[in-house]
N, C-alpha and C positions, 0 to 999 in steps of 0.2 A: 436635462442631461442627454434628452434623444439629439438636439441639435447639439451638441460638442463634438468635437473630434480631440481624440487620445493624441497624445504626444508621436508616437510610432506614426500614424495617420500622414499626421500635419508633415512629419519626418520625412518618410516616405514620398507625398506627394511635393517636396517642395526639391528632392533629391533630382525624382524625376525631372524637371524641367527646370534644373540648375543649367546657368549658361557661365562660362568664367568672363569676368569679369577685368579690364585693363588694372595691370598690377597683381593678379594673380599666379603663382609658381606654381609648375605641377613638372612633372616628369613627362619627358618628351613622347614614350609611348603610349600617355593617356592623352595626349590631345583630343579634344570630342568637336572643337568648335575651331568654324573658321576666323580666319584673321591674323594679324601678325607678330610673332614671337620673338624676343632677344633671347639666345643661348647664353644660359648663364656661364657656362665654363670659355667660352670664346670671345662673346659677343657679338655675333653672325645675327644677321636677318633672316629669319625664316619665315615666308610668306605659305599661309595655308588655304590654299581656296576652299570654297562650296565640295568642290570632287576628290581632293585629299581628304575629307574624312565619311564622305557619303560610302555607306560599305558597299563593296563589288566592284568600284569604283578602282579607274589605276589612275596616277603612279600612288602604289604602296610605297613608304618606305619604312622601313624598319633597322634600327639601331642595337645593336647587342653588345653587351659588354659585364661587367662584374658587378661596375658601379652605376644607377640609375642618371643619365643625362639631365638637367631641369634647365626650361626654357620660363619663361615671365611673358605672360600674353600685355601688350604694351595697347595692341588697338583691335577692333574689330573688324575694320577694314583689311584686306591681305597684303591691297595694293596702294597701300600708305605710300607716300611721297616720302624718299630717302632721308632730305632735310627733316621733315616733320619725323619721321621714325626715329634720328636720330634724337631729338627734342624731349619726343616720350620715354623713349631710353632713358634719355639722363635726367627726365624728372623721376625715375621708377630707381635713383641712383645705380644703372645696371651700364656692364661693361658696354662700348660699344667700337665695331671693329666691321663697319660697311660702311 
């Protein structure tokens, strides 16, 4: 029982160094990882590099409104190629409008 780890443990450490994953949805102001996003209310490309989410780092941006925005992370790459972006979009069946 000394070598097991509890559920919370296993939890915990796997939270930590969760990375999202292509086809993942999350809300646009939790982005944590670079790469590129289709907006799900538009369809827009939203390319995220290394320095959009490294903190201290600019350009910030931030969206505010009522209702949470959710984007679908399509590649890990930021600077996917339009064609191919378009490709993983619509295998992820997500709008696309780039």
């Amino acid at each position: 029982m000394s070598n097991s780890k509890t559920f919370n443990q296993t939890q915990n450490a796997a939270t930590s160094q969760f990375t999202a994953q292509a086809g993942t949805c999350c809300p646009f102001d939790s982005i944590q990882d670079p790469g590129a996003y289709v907006c799900n209310w538009s369809g827009h490309l939203i390319r995220v590099p290394q320095d959009g989410v490294t903190p201290g780092r600019s350009p910030m941006i931030n969206i505010c409104g009522v209702e949470p925005l959710y984007v679908t992370k399509i590649c890990d790459n930021p600077f996917v190629t339009a064609t191919k972006a378009r490709l993983l979009a619509s295998n992820f069946d997500l709008p696309v409008n780039f």
